[in-house]
N, C-alpha and C positions, 0 to 999 in steps of 0.2 A: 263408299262411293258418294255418298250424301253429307257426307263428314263435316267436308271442308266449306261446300256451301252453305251448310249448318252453322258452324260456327262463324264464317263471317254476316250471316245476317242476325245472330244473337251479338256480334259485337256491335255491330252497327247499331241495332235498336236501342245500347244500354247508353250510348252516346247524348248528351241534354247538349239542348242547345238555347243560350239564352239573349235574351234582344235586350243591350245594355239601352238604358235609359235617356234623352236627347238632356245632353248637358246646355244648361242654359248660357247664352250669348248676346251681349248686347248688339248694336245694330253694327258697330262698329268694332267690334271687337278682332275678328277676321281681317278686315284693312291693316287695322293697327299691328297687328303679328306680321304683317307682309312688308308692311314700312319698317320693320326693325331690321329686316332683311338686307335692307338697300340702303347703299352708302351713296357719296357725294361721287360722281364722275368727274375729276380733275379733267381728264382732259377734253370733258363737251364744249369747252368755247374754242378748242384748236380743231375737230373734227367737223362740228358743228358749219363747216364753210367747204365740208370737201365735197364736189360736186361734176360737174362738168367740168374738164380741163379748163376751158376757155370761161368758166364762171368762178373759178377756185382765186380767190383774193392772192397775188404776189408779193403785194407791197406794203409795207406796214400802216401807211395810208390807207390804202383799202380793207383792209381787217378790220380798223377801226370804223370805217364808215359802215362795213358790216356790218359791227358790233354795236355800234350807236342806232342803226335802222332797226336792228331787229329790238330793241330796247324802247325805243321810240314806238315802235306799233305797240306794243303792250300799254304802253302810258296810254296810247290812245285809247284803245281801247277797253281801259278801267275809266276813262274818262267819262269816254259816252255811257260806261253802262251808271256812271254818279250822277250823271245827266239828265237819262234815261231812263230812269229805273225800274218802270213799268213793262219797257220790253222785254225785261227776266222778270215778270209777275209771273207768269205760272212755273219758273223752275221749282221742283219740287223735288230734286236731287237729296239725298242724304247719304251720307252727311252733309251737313249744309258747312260750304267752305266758305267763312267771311271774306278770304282775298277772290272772289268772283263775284262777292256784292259788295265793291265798293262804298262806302259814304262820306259825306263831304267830310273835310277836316273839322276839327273844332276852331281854328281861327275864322273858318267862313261863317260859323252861326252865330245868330245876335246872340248878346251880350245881355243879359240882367244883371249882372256884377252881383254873383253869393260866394261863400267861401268854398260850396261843393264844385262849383265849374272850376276856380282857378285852381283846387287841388288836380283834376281834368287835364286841365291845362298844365299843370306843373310837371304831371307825371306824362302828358304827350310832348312837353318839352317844346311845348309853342311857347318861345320865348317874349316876344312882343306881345302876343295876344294875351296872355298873364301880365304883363308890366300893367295894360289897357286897364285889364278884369281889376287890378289892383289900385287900382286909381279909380276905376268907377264905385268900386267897393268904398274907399275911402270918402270920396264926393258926398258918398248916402251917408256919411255919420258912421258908420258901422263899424265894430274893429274885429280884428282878425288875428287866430290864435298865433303864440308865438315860435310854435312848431310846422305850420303852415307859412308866415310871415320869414323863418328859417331858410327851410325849402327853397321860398324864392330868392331868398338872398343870396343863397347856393348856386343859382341857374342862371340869376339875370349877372353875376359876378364871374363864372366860369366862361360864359357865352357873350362878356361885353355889350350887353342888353341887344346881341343880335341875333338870328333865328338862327338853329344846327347850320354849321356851312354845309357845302354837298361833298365834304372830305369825309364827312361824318354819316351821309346817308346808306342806308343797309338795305336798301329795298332794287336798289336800282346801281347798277356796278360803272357799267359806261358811265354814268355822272358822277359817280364819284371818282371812278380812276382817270376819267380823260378829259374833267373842266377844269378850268381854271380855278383853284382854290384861294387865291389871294382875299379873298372875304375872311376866311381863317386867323388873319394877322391883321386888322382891323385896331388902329392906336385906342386906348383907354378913354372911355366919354367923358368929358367932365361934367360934376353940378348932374348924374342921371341917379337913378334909380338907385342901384348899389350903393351910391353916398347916403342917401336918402336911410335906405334900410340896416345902413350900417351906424347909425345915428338913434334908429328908433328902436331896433331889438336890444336886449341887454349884455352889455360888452363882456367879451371871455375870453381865451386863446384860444377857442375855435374861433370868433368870429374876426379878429385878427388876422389869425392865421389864414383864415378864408382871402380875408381882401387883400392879404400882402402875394399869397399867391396868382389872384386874380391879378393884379396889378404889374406883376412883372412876367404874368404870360401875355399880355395885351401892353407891349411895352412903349415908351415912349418917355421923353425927359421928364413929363409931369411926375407922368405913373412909378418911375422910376424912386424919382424925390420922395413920394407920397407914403412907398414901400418903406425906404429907409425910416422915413420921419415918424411911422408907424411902429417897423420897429424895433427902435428907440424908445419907444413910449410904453411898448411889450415889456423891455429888460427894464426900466425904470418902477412900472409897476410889478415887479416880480412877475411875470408873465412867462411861462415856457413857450416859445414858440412853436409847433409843428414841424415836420421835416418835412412836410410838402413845402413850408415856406422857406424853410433853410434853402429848399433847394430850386423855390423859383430866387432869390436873391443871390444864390450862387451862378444862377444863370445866367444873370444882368451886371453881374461883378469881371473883375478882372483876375489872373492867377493869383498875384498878392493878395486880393480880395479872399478868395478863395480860403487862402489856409487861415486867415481872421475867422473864417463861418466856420471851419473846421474843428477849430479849437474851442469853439462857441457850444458846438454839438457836442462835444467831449465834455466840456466842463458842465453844461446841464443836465448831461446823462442822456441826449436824446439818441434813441436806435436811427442810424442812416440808413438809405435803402440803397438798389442798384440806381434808381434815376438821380441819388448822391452824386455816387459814384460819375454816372455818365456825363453830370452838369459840371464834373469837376474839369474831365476832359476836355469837354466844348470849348471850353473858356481857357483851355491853354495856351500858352505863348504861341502860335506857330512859326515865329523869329527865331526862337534857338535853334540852338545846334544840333545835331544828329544826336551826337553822344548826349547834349542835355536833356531832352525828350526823353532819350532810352529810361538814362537815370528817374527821371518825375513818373514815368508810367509806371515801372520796378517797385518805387516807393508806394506810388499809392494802389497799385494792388495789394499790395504785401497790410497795407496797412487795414483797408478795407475788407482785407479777407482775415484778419485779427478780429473786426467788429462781427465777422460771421456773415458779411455779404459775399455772393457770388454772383459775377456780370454774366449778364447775358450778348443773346446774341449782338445788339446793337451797340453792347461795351464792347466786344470783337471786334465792330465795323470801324469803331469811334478810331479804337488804336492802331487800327493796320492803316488807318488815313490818316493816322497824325503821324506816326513812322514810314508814311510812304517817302524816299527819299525825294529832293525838289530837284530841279535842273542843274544845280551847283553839288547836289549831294550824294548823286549817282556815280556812286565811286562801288565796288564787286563786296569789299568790305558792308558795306552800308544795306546793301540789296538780300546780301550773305545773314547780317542781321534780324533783317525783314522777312526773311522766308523764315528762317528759324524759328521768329514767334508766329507766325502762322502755321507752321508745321506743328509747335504745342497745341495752337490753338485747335485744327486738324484732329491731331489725335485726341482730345478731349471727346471731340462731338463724336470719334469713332467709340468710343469708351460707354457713349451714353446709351442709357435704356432706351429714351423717348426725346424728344426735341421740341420743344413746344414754343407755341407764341407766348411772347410776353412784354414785344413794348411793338406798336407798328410799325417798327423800321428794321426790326430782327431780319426780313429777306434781305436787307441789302446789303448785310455780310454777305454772302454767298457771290451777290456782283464784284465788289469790292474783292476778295478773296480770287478768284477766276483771274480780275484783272491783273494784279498783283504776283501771282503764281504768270501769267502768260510772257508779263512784260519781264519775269526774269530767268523765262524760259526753263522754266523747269516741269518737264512733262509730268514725272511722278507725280507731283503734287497738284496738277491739274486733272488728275483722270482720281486722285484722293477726293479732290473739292466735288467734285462731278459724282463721285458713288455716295459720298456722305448725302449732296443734295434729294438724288435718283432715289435714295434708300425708304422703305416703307414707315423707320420710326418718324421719318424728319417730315412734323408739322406743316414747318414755316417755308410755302411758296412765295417764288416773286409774282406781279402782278403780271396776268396773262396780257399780250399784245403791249406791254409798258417794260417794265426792266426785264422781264425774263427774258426777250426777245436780245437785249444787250446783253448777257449774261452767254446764251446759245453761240450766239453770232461771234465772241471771241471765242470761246469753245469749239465752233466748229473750223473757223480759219486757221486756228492753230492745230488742228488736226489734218487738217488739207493739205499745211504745210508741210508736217512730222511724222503720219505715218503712211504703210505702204499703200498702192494704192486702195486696194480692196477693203482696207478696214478702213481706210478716209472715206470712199466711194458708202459704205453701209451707214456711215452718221451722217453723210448729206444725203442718202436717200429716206432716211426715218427724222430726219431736221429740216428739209426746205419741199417744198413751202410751209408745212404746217403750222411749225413753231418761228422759223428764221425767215425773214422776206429773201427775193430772188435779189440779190444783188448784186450789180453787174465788178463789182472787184471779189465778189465769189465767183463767179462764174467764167471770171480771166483765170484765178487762180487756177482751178478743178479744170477748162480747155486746157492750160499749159501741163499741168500731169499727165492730162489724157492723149495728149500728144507725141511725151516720151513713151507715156506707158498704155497704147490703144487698148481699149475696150469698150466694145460694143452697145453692149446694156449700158452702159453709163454713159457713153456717148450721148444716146437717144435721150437717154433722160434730160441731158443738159441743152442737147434740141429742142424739146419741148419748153423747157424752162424760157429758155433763149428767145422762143417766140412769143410764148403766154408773156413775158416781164417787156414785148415792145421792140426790143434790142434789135432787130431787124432790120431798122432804119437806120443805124450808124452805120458808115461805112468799116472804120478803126474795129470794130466788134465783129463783125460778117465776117472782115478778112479773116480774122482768129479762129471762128465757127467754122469758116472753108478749111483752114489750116488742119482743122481738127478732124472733121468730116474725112477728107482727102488722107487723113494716117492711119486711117482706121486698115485695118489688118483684113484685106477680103477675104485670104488664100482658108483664113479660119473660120469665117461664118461660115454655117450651114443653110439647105438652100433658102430656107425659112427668112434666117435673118437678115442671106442677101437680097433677097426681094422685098423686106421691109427697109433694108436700108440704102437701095433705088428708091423707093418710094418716098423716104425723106428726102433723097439729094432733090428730088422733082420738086416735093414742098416746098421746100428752100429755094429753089431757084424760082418757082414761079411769085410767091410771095416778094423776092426780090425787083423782079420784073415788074409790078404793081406798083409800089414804093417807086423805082427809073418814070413808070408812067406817069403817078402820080405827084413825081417833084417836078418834072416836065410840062404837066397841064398847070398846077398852083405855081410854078416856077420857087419852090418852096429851096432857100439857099442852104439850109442846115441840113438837104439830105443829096448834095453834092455830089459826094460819093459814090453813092449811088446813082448809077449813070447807062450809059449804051456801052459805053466802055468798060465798066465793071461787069454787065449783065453778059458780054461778050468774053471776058477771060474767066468770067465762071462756070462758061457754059462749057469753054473747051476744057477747063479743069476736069467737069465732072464729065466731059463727055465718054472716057472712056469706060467709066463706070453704067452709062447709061444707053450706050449701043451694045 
């Protein structure tokens, strides 16, 4: 009788129990395990704005101004705290995150001109504030090693002796995706700095090679002459050139030119890369003929891929835009051609493990590619372009609120138009507004569907749309929305979503009534249409639905 509670309290007692030791951890160690966790959220700049109906940006204009304000407050406020600095004296957070205690640049601190600041300087890639440093350095007598003196030759010759454009800034997106970049393409200085350092360091085919490339990335008639006469001077001195330079002089050349630099790389043994390759394209005739292009791309792929190059995405882009046929060359043959190497080109990426960046204009295959498949209506291959982009390997997005928004927007029109309505109705409900603005030739399109083919839930939505994007105020538009309104299938709502869809007809019509009022008091001519007389046949329109 005593057995059983016997032996489970002998079991229990033989049982150890031991307190494992506190493993040691830095402060941060735990953060750090949890940040390994978490990836990049693709789509926070398209959600990032979804809010109040009436607050949700419709227009690509507006997104952008979103996207620039909330950008804008951050600058400010790293400003004031560089400003400021005192008023985070007693943060005492840690880990201590340097991007919350801003400090000034190193172009804003004085200058003592030594060799340890301009290396500072070389490696923060303040281009002018090192040209400065480098000059005040020399002023004092002092000389400067020829590895440092290198460096800048490198920086002030890549950069045209002018500070990173904001094509190039990584800190801040709106500025670099949505100013004006033309500082970027800034002609070659004469009598600057670069001549200067290209004179005092000791001549080599790196340093050649440096300034012929500089020189025909910052181009101009001098820069150009300058490249050539350079080298010239490379093959006279037995000098191998570089394939960066081959292939900035490729760039500023013409096709003829071209197979001259080709045979040049061959003969001195140099390896070409893909931006070979791409600069060979650039530079092709785009006067010939269909069939001659085909021909010239055939060869020098073929050829290129002898030397063990393989293009990338932006060698894609180069070729499906120099084979896009022109206005004369839009013949079913010609189009027929054109999708077929996008179709290889298609299945390659489906083929791939991974898709990676590797020149910055690799998204704009993908626009390019969409366009090209749309304009020659071929569905298959645009819901191909569409899953390859969609897919988890492929790296390479286009720029959020800039081309990806062109890319969506023929994507979703050509859906609107092709398929039935349910599957059209599901990608303009998961595409506008987010990604795609409300645009009023989508919103004709998707009413004239919903017309043949009533349905309710999408109705509404394009209600909404219709008013959030303005559209209210044209008369030509209203009449379409009534049209649309008025088809809609009562006999099938339920009682739910007949009393929600009285409840719109009333929206609508009183919103209209407001706009009659208000073109009436501002005597405002552009909303005409709207009038006592339109307010009057839409009232008997919907009256039946609303008694």
């Amino acid at each position: 009788m005593f057995r059983k509670p016997l032996l489970q309290f002998s079991r229990s007692c033989s049982t150890k129990i031991s307190i494992p030791y506190a493993i040691k951890r830095t402060p941060t160690e735990l953060l750090e395990a949890l940040n390994t966790t978490v990836g990049v959220d693709k789509t926070a700049p398209h959600f990032s704005f979804i809010d109040d109906p009436l607050t949700i940006p419709t227009s690509d204009y507006a997104k952008r101004v979103y996207f620039q304000s909330k950008e804008l407050g951050k600058r400010a406020a790293r400003q004031l705290a560089t400003e400021w600095p005192t008023l985070f004296m007693y943060d005492i957070d840690e880990p201590r995150l340097p991007v919350f205690r801003p400090t000034h640049p190193l172009s804003m601190m004085p200058l003592e001109g030594t060799e340890d600041e301009l290396i500072k300087l070389i490696d923060a890639k303040e281009v002018k504030t090192a040209g400065d440093c480098y000059e005040k350095i020399r002023s004092k007598g002092e000389n400067v090693s020829d590895q440092v003196q290198m460096d800048l030759f490198k920086l002030v010759v890549y950069y045209n002796e002018n500070d990173v454009p904001l094509s190039e800034n990584k800190e801040y997106p709106a500025l670099r995706n949505m100013s004006d970049n033309k500082d970027s393409y800034i002609p070659w200085v004469k009598q600057s700095l670069s001549d200067l350092l290209f004179e005092t360091i000791p001549k080599s085919s790196e340093t050649y090679s440096i300034m012929i490339s500089g020189l025909c990335k910052h181009t101009s008639s001098y820069s150009v002459e300058t490249a050539l006469k350079l080298y010239n001077e490379m093959l006279s001195n037995k000098m191998i050139p570089s394939i960066q330079a081959f292939n900035g002089l490729i760039s500023v050349s013409s096709q003829k030119g071209t197979i001259g630099y080709l045979k040049k790389i061959n003969e001195l043994k140099v390896q070409p890369n893909v931006d070979t390759l791409n600069a060979c394209i650039q530079v092709a005739s785009k006067k010939a003929k269909f069939e001659e292009k085909l021909n010239f791309v055939q060869k020098l792929i073929l050829e290129f891929r002898l030397a063990n190059v393989q293009p990338n995405l932006y060698t894609y882009d180069l070729i499906i835009n120099y084979l896009k046929p022109t206005a004369n060359e839009k013949t079913t043959e010609n189009f027929r051609i054109s999708i077929a190497v996008l179709d290889q080109i298609i299945t390659k990426l489906e083929t791939m493990e991974e898709i990676r960046y590797e020149n910055e204009n690799d998204s704009n295959f993908f626009r390019s590619a969409m366009y090209l498949a749309v304009d020659a209506n071929n569905a298959l291959l645009v819901e191909r372009i569409n899953k390859v982009y969609s897919d988890k390997k492929n790296k390479v997005k286009l720029i959020a609120f800039m081309s990806e928004e062109n890319y969506y927007y023929k994507y979703l029109v050509y859906n609107l138009l092709k398929l039935p309505l349910s599957e059209a109705g599901k990608i303009y409900l998961d595409l506008v507004p987010r990604v795609v603005s409300v645009y009023p030739d989508v919103l004709k399109i998707f009413m004239n569907r919903l017309i043949q083919t009533p349905n309710w839930r999408l109705t509404k939505r394009v209600v909404e749309d219709f008013i959030t994007r303005g559209e209210m105020i044209f008369g030509g538009s209203s009449k379409l929305l009534i049209k649309t309104l008025t088809s809609t299938d009562v006999n099938s709502l339920s009682p739910e979503e007949l009393l929600n869809f009285k409840e719109t007809l009333t929206k609508c019509l009183n919103i209209w009534k407001e706009v009659a009022q208000f073109a009436q008091e501002k005597d405002a001519k552009f909303m005409t249409n709207i009038d006592d007389k339109f307010i009057e046949e839409t009232t008997l329109k919907f009256s039946k639905y609303l008694n």
